[in-house]
TINUKE-429217 format. One record per residue: residue number from 1; x, y, z of N, C-alpha, C in turn. Coordinates in steps of 0.2 Angstrom, whole numbers, plus 5000, padded with zeros to 4 digits. Layout:
N
NUM,X,Y,Z,X,Y,Z,X,Y,Z
...
***
This chain:
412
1,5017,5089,4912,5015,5095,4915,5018,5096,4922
2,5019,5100,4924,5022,5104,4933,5017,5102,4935
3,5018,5099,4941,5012,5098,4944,5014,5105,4951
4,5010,5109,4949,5012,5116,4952,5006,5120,4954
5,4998,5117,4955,4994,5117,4957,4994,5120,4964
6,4990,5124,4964,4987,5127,4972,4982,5127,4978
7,4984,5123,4983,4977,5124,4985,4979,5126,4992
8,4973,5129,4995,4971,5132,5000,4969,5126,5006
9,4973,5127,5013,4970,5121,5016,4969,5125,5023
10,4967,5120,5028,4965,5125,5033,4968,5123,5039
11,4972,5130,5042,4976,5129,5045,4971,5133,5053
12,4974,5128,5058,4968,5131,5064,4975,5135,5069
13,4973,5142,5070,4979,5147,5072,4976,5147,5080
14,4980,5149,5083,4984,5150,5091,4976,5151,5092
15,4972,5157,5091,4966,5160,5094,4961,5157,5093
16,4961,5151,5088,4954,5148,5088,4951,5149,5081
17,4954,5155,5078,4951,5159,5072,4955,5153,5069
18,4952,5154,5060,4955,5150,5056,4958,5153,5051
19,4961,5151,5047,4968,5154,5043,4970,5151,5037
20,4967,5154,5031,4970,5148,5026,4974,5150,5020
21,4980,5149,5022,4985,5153,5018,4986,5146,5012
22,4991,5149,5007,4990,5143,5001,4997,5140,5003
23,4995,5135,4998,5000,5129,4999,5002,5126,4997
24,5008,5125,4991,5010,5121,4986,5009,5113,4987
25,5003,5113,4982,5001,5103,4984,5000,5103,4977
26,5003,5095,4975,5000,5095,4968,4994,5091,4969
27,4993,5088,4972,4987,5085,4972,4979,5090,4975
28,4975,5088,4973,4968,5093,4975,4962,5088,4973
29,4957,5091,4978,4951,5087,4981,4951,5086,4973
30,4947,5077,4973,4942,5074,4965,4948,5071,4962
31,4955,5072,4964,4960,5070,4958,4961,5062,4960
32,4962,5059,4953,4962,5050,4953,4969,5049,4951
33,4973,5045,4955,4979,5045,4953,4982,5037,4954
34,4985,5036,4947,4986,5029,4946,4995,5028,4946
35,4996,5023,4949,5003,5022,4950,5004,5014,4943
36,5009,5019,4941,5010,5013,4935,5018,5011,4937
37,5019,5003,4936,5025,5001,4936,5027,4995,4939
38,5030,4992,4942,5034,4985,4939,5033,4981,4947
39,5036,4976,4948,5034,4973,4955,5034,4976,4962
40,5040,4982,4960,5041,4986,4967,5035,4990,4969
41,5032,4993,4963,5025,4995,4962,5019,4991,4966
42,5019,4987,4962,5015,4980,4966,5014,4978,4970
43,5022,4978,4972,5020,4977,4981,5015,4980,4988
44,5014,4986,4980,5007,4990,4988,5012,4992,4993
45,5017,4996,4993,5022,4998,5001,5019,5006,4999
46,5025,5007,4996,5025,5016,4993,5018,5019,4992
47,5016,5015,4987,5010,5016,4987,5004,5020,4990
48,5004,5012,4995,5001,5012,5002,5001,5018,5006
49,5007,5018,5010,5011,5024,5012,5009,5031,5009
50,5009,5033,5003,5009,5040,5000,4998,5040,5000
51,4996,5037,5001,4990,5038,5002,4988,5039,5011
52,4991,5035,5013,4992,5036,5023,4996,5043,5022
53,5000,5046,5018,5003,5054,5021,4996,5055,5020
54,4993,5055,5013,4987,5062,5012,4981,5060,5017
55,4979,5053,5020,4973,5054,5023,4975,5057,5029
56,4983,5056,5031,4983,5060,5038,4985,5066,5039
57,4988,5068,5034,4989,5074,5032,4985,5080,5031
58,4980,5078,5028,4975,5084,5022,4970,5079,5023
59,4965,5076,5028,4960,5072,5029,4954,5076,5026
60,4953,5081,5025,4948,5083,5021,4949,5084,5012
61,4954,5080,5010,4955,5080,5004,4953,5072,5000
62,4949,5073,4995,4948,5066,4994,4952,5065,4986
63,4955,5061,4987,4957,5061,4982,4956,5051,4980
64,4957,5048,4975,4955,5042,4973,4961,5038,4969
65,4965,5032,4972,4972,5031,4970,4972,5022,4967
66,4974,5022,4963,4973,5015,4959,4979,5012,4957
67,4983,5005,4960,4988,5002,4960,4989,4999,4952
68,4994,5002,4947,4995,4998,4941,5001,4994,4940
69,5003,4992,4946,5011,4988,4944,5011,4981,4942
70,5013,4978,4939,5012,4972,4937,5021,4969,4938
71,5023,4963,4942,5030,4960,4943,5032,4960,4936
72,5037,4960,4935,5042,4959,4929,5040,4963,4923
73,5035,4967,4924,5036,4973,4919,5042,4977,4916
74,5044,4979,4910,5046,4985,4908,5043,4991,4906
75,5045,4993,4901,5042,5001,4897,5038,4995,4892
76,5039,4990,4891,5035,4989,4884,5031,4982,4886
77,5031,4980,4892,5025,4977,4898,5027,4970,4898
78,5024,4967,4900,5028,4959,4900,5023,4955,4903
79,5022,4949,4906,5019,4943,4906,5010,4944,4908
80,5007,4949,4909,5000,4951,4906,4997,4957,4903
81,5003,4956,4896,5000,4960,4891,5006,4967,4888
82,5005,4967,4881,5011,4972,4883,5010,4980,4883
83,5011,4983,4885,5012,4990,4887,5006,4994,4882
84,5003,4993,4878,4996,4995,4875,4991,4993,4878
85,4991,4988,4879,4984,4983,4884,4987,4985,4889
86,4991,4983,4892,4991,4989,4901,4988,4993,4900
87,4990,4999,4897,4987,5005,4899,4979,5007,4897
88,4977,5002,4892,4969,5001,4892,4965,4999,4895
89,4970,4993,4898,4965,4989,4904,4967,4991,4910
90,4971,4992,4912,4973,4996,4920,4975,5000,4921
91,4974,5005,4915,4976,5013,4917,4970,5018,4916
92,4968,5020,4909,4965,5024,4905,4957,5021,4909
93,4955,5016,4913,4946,5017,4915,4946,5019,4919
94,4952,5019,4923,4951,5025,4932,4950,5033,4929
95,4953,5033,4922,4951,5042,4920,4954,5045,4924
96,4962,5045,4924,4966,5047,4930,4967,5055,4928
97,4969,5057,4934,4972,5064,4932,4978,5065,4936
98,4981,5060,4938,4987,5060,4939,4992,5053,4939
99,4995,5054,4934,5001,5046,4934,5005,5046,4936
100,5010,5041,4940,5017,5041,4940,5018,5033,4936
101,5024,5036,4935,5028,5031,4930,5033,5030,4934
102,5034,5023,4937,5041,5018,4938,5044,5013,4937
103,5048,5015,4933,5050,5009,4928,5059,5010,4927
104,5062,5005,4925,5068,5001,4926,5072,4996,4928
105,5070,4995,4934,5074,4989,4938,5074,4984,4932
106,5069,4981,4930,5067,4976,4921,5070,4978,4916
107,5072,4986,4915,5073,4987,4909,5081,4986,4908
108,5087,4986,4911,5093,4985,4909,5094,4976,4909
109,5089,4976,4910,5091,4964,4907,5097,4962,4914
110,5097,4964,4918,5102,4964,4925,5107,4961,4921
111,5111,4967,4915,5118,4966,4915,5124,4972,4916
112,5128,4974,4915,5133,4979,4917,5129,4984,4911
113,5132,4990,4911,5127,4995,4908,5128,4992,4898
114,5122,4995,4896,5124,4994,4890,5118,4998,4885
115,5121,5004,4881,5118,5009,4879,5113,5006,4874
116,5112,5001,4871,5107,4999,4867,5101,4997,4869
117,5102,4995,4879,5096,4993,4883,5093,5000,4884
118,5097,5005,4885,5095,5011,4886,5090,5015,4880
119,5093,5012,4876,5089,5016,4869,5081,5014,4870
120,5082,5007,4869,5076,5003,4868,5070,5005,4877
121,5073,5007,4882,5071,5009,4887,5068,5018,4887
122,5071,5021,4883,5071,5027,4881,5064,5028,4876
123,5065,5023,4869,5060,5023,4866,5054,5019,4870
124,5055,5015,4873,5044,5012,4875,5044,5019,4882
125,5048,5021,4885,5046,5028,4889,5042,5032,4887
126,5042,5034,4881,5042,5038,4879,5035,5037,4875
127,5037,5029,4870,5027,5029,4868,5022,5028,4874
128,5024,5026,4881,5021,5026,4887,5017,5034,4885
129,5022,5038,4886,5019,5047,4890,5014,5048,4884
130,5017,5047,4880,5013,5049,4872,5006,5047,4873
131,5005,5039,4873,4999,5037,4874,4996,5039,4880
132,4999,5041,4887,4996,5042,4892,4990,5051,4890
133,4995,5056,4888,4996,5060,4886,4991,5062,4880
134,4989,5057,4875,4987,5057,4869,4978,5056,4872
135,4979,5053,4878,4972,5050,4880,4970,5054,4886
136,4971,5057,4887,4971,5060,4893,4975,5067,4893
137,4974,5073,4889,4979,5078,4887,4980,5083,4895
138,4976,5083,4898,4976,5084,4904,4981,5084,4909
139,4982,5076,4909,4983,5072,4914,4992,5075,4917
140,4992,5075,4925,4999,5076,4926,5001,5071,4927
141,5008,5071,4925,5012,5067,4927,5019,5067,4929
142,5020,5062,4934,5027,5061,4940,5031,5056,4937
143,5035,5057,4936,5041,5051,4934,5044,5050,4940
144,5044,5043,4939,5049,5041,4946,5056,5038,4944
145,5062,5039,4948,5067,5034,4947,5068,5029,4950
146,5069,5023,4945,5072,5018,4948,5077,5016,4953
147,5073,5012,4960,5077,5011,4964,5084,5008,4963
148,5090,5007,4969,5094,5004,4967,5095,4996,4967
149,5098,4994,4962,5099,4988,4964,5105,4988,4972
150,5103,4985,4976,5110,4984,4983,5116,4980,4979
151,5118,4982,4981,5127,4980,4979,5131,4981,4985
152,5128,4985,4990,5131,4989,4993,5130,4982,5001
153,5126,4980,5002,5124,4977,5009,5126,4969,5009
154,5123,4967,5005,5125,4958,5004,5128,4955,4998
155,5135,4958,4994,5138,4958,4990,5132,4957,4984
156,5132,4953,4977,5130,4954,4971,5126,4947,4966
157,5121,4947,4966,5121,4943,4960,5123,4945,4953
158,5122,4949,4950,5123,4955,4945,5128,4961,4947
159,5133,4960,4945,5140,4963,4945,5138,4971,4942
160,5140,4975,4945,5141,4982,4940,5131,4983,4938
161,5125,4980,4940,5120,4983,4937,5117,4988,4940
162,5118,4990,4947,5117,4997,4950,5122,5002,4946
163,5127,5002,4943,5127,5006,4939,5123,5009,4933
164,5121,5003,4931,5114,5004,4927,5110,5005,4930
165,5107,5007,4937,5102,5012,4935,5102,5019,4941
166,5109,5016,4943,5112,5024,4943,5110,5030,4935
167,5112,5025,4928,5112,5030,4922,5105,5030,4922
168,5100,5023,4921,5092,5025,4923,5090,5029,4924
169,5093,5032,4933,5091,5039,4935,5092,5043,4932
170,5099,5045,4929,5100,5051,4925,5095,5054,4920
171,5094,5047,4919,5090,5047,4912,5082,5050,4912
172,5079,5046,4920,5072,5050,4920,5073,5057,4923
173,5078,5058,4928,5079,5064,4929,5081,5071,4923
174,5082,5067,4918,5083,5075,4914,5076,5075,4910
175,5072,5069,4908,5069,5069,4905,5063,5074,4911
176,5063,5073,4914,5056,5077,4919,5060,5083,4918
177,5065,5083,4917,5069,5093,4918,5066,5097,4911
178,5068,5091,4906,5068,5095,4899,5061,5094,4897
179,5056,5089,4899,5049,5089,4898,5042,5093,4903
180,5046,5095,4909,5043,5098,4914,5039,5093,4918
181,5041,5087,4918,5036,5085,4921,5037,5082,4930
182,5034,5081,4933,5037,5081,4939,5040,5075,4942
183,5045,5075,4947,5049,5071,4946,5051,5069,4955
184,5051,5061,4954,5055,5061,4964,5060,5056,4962
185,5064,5058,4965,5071,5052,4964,5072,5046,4970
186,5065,5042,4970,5070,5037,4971,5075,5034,4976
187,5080,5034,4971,5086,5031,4970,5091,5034,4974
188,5092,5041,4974,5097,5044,4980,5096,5044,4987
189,5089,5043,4989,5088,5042,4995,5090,5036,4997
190,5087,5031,4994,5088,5024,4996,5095,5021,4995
191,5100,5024,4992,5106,5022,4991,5110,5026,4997
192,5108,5031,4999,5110,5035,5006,5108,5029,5008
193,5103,5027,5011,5101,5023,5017,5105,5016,5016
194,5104,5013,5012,5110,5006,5012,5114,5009,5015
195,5120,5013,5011,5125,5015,5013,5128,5016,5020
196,5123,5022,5023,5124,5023,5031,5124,5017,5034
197,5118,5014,5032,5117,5006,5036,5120,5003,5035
198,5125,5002,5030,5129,4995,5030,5136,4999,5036
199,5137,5006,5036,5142,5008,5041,5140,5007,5049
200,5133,5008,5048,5130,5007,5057,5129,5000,5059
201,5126,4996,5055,5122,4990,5058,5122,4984,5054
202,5129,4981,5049,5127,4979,5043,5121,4973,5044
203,5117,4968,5046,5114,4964,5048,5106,4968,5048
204,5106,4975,5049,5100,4977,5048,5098,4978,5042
205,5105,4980,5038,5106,4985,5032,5106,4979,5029
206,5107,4971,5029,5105,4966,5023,5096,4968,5023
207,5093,4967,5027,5085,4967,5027,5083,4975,5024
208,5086,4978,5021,5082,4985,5019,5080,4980,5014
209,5082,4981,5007,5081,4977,5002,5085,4970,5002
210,5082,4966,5005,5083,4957,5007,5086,4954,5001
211,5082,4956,4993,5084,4951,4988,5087,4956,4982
212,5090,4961,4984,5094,4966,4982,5088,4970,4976
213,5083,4968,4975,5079,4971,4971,5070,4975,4974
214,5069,4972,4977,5063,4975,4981,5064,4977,4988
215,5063,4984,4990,5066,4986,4995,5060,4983,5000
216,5061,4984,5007,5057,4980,5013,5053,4985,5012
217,5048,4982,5017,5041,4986,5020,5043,4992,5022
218,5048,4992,5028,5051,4999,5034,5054,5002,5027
219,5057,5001,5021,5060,5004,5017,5057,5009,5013
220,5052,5007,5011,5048,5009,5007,5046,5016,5010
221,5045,5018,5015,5041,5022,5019,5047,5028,5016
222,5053,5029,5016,5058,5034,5012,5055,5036,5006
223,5053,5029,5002,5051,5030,4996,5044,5037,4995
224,5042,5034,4999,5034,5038,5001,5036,5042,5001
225,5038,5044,5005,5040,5053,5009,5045,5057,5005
226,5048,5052,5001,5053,5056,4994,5046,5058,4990
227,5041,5054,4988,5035,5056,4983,5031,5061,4986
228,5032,5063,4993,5026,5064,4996,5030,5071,4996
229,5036,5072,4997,5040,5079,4999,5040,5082,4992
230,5039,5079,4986,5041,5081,4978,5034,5085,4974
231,5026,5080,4979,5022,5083,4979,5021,5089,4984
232,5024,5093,4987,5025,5098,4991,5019,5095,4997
233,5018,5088,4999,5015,5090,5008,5019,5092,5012
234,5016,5097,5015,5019,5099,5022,5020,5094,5026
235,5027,5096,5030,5031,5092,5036,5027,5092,5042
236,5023,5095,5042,5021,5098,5050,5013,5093,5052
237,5013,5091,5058,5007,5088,5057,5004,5093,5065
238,5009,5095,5065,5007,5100,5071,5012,5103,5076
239,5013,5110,5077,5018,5113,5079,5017,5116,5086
240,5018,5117,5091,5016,5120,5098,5021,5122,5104
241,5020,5128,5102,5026,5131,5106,5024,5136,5113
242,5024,5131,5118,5021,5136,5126,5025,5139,5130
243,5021,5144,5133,5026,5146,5138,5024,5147,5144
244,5026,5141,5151,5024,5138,5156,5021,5143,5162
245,5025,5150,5160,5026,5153,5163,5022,5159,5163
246,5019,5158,5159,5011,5166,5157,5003,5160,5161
247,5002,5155,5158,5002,5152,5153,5000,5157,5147
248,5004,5154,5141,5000,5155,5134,5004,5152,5129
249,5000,5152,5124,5004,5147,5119,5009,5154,5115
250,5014,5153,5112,5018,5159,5110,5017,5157,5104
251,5017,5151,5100,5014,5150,5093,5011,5144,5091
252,5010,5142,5085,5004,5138,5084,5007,5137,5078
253,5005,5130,5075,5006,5130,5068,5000,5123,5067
254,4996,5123,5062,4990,5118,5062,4989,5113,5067
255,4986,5117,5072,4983,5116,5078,4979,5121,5083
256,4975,5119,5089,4972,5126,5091,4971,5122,5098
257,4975,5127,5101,4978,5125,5108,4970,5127,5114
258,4968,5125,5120,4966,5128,5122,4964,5126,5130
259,4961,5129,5135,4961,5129,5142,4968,5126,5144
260,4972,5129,5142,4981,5131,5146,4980,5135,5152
261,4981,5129,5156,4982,5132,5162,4989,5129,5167
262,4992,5131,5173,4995,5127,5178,4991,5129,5187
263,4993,5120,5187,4992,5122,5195,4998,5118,5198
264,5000,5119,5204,5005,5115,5207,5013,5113,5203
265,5014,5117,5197,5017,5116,5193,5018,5110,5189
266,5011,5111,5188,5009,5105,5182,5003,5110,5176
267,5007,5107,5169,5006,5111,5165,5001,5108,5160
268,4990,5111,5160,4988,5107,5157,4984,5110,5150
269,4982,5107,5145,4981,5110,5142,4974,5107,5136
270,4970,5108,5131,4968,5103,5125,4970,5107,5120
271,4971,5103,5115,4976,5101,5109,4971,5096,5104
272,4967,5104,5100,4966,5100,5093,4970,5100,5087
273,4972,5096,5083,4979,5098,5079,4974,5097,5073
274,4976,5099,5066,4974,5097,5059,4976,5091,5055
275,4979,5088,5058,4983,5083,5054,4984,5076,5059
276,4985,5073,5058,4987,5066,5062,4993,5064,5060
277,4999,5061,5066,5007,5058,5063,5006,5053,5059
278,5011,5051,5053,5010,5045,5052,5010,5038,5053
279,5005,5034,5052,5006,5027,5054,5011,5024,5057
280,5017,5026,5057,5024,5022,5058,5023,5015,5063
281,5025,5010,5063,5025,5005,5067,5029,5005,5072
282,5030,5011,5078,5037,5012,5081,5039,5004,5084
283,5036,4998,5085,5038,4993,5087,5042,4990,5084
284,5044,4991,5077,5047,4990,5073,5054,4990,5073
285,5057,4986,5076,5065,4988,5075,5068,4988,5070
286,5067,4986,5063,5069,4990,5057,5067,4995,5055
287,5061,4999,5057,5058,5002,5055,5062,5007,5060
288,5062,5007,5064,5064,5012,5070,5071,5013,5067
289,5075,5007,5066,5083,5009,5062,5082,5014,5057
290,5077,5012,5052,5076,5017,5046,5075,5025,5046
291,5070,5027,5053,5069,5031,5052,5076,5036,5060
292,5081,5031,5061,5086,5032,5063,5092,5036,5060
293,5091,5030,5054,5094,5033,5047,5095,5036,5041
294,5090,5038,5042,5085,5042,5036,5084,5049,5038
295,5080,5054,5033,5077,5059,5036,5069,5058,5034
296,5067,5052,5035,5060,5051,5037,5057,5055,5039
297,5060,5056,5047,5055,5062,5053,5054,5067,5051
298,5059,5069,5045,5058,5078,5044,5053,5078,5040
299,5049,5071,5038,5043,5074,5037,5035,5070,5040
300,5038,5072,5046,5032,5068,5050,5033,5073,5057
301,5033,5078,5057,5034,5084,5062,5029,5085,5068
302,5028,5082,5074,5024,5084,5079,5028,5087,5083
303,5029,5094,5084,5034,5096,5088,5029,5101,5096
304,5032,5097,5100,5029,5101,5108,5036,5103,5111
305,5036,5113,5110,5041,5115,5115,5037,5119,5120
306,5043,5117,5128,5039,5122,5132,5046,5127,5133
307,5043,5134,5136,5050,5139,5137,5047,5136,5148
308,5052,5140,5150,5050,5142,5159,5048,5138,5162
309,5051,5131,5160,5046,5125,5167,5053,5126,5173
310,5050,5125,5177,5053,5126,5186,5056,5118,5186
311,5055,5113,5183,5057,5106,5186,5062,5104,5181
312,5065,5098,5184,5068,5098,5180,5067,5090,5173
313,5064,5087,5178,5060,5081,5174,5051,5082,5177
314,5052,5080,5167,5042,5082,5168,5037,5073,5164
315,5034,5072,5165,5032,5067,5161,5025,5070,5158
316,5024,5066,5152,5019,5070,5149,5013,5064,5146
317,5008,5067,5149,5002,5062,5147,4998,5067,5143
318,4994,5061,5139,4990,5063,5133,4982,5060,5135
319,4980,5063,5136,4971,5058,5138,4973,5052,5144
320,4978,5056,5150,4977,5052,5155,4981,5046,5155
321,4986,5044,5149,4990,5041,5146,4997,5042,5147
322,5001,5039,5148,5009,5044,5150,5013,5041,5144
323,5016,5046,5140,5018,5045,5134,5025,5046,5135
324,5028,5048,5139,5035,5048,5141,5037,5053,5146
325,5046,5053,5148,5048,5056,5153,5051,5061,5150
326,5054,5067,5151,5058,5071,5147,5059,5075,5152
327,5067,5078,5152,5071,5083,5156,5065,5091,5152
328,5068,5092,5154,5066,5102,5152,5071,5105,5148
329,5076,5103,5147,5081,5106,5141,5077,5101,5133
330,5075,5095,5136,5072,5093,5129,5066,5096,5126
331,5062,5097,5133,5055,5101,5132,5057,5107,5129
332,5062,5111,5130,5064,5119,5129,5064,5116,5120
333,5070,5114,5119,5073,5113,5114,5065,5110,5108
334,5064,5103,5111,5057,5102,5106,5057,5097,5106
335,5050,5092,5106,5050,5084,5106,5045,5083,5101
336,5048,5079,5097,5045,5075,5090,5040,5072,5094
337,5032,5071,5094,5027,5069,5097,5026,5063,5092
338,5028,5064,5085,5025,5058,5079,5030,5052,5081
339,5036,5053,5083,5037,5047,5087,5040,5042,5091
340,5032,5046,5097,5030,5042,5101,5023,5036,5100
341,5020,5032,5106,5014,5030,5104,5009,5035,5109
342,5007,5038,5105,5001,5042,5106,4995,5041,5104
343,4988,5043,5108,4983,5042,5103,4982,5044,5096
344,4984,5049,5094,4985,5053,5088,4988,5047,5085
345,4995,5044,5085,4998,5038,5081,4993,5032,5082
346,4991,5031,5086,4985,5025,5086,4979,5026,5081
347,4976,5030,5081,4974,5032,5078,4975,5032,5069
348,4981,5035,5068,4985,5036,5061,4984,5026,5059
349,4988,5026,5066,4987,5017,5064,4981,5011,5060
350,4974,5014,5065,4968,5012,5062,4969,5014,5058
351,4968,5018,5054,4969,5021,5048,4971,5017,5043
352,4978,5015,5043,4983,5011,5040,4978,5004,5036
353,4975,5002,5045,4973,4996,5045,4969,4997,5037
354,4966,4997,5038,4960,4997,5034,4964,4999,5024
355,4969,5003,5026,4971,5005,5020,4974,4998,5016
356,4977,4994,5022,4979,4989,5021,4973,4983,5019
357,4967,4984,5023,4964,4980,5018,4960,4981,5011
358,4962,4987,5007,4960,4991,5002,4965,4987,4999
359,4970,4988,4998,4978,4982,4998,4975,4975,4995
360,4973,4973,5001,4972,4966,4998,4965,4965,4995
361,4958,4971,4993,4956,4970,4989,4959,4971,4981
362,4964,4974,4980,4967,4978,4975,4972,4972,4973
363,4974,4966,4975,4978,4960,4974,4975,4955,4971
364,4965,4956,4975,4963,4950,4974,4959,4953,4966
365,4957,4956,4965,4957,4962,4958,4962,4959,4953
366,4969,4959,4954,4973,4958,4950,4974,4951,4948
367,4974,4947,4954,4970,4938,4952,4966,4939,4947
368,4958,4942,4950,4955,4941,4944,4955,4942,4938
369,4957,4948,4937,4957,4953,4931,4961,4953,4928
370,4969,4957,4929,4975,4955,4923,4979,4951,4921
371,4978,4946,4929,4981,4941,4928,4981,4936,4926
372,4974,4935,4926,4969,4927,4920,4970,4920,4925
373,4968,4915,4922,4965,4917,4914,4957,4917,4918
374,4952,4920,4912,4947,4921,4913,4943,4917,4917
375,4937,4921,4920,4932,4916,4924,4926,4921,4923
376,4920,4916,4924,4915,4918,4922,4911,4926,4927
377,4908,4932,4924,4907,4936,4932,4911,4938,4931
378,4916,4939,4928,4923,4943,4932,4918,4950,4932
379,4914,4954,4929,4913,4959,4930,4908,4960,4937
380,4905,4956,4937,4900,4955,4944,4905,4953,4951
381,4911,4952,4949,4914,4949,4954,4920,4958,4956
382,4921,4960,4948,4925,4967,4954,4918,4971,4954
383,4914,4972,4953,4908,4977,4956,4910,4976,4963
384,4909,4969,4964,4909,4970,4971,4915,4971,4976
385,4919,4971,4974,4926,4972,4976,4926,4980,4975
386,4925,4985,4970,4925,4992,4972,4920,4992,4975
387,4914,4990,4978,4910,4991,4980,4911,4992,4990
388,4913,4986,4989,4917,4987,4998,4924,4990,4997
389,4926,4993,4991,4934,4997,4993,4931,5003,4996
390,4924,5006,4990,4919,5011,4993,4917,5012,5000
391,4914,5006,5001,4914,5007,5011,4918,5009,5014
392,4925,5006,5012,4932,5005,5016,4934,5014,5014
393,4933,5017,5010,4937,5023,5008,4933,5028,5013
394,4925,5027,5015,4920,5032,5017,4922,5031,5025
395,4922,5025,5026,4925,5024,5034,4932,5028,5034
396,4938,5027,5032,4944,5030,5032,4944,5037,5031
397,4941,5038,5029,4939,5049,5029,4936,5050,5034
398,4931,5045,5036,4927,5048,5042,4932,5046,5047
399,4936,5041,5050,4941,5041,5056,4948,5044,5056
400,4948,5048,5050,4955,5051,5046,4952,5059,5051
401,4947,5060,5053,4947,5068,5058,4951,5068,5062
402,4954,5073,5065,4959,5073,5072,4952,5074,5077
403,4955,5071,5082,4950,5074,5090,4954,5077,5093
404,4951,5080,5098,4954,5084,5103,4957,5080,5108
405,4962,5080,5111,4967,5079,5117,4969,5082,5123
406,4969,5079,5127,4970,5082,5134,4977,5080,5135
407,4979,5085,5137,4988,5084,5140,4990,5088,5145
408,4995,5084,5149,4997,5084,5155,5005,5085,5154
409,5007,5091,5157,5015,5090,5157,5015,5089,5166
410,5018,5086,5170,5019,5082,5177,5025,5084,5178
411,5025,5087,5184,5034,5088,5187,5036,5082,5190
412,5042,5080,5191,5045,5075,5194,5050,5078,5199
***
């Protein structure tokens, strides 16, 4: 099914008033949404990441996300169980109502293409939906494509097998066309990103995807944001546009500006926004590379312009804090707040934290549970492990609020 669902979310306008125009999201408060698929899945990145957009995105939405990748799987499941017992023991008891499927990197056997892998690939996809589908008639669902194997950064183990899933992609791509179901591709983005990367910085471009087959941590964050732009979240995590020169704010987009004033030509204001940036690690020099090279940012938008400032260098502080320096043709034009380090990104940061140890309860789960072999309790032992994920998820909505901000534009 489309995931083509509508919800109304609340946007806080220029005057203070509230405003809730709709919003193409597939996702909507109550939904459980389980990620099925193979190591790259299991790594907990993308994952991770696509739950960090919606807590800082849409914090008043709750939604509940359950990790199903097991390493070396394919469509017909591999070293804990085959693709029947998956989907009964680590799909069908979370009662999802939203699945994504990522599968292939396993399914062409890493050799040059060969349409008989494809058949066999073609048919377990398919008893996958059937069964997901058959049990759950409800339920949406996202197909995802297979990342690429690199060929491109650090020459080859497996000659010609990014051609394979190059045809992969084709493959789930028509099917979400011809099925309606909903669909992110992966594999275009991340094959742009090698590529650029290996013409800008080839030493950075070896560490996207290190072992040609699981892209990095900084890598994965494209992955997210391709899932996260597929499920229509807004770019915007707050939009602010002043005019130095009345004071007033001339527009607003999920935020509510308020006590604008200037004295001595310093421009000061508070800024409650709806959304918080995302977690990014800006310390990160591969990560800073990637969203150098990527169009990450275009979906992590904190934009502050000013029109009329008299100076020509202004520094800007946020809660008494100086966040950086900037001419006035950049203020004019427009500054990406989401990446700076500001409290709002510290914040986003905590956030993370904590999602990250959800992460390592969700590993220590899969020891026990799918992984074997049995011990005694296992049932007593994941009570208690959902039981503090539970904590962890109530704390995370409660620090996922935006607060208000004080800011300072300073002439120089």
């Amino acid at each position: 099914m489309k995931l083509t669902h509508l919800l109304s979310i609340t946007i806080l306008a220029a005057t203070g008033t509230l405003a809730t125009p709709a919003q193409q999201l597939a996702l909507k408060d109550g939904d459980r949404v389980v990620f099925y698929g193979d190591s790259i899945t299991a790594q907990r990145y993308y994952t991770r990441y696509v739950e960090d957009f919606l807590l800082t995105r849409y914090p008043n939405i709750n939604v509940a996300f359950f990790n199903a990748g097991i390493p070396g799987d394919n469509v017909n499941g591999g070293y804990t169980g085959d693709a029947q017992l998956r989907l009964k023991r680590d799909v069908f008891p979370h009662q999802p109502t939203v699945v994504t499927i990522m599968l292939g990197m396993n399914d062409g056997f890493y050799s040059p293409f060969e349409p008989k892998y494809l058949d066999i690939y073609s048919t377990g996809y398919h008893k996958l939906l059937d069964s997901i589908q058959s049990t759950f008639p409800g339920v949406r669902i996202t197909v995802i494509s297979p990342t690429p194997y690199d060929e491109t950064t650090h020459g080859t183990e497996f000659p010609h097998y990014n051609e394979t899933m190059t045809r992969y992609t084709a493959w789930v791509r028509d099917l979400a066309a011809t099925s309606h179901y909903g669909y992110a591709d992966f594999n275009t983005p991340m094959s742009r990103l090698t590529e650029k990367a290996a013409e800008l910085n080839p030493s950075f471009a070896e560490l996207l995807i290190p072992d040609r087959i699981h892209p990095s941590e900084p890598a994965q964050w494209v992955m997210a944001a391709t899932l996260a732009r597929s499920w229509g979240f807004s770019p915007v995590v707050a939009d602010v546009h002043l005019d130095a020169s009345q004071p007033a704010a001339k527009s607003t987009e999920n935020t509510q500006v308020s006590d604008l004033a200037t004295k001595d030509g310093k421009l000061t204001w508070t800024e409650l926004d709806g959304s918080l940036p995302l977690p990014l690690d800006l310390e990160n020099g591969l990560l800073r590379f990637v969203i150098n090279v990527s169009d990450l940012a275009d979906m992590d938008q904190e934009i502050l312009r000013v029109d009329h400032l008299t100076a020509v260098q202004y520094t800007l502080k946020i809660d008494g804090r100086t966040i950086g320096n900037f001419d006035r043709g950049q203020l004019e034009q427009g500054v990406n707040l989401a990446l700076y380090d500001t409290p709002m990104e510290g914040q986003a940061r905590d956030i993370d934290g904590t999602e990250q140890k959800r992460m390592w309860l969700e590993d220590t789960n899969f020891v026990i549970v799918q992984e074997g072999p049995p011990i005694p309790d296992e049932a007593g032992m994941n009570k208690a492990l959902e039981e503090k994920d539970a904590l962890l998820v109530a704390d995370q909505h409660k620090n996922a609020q935006p607060k208000p901000h004080s800011f300072e534009l300073d002439p120089q």
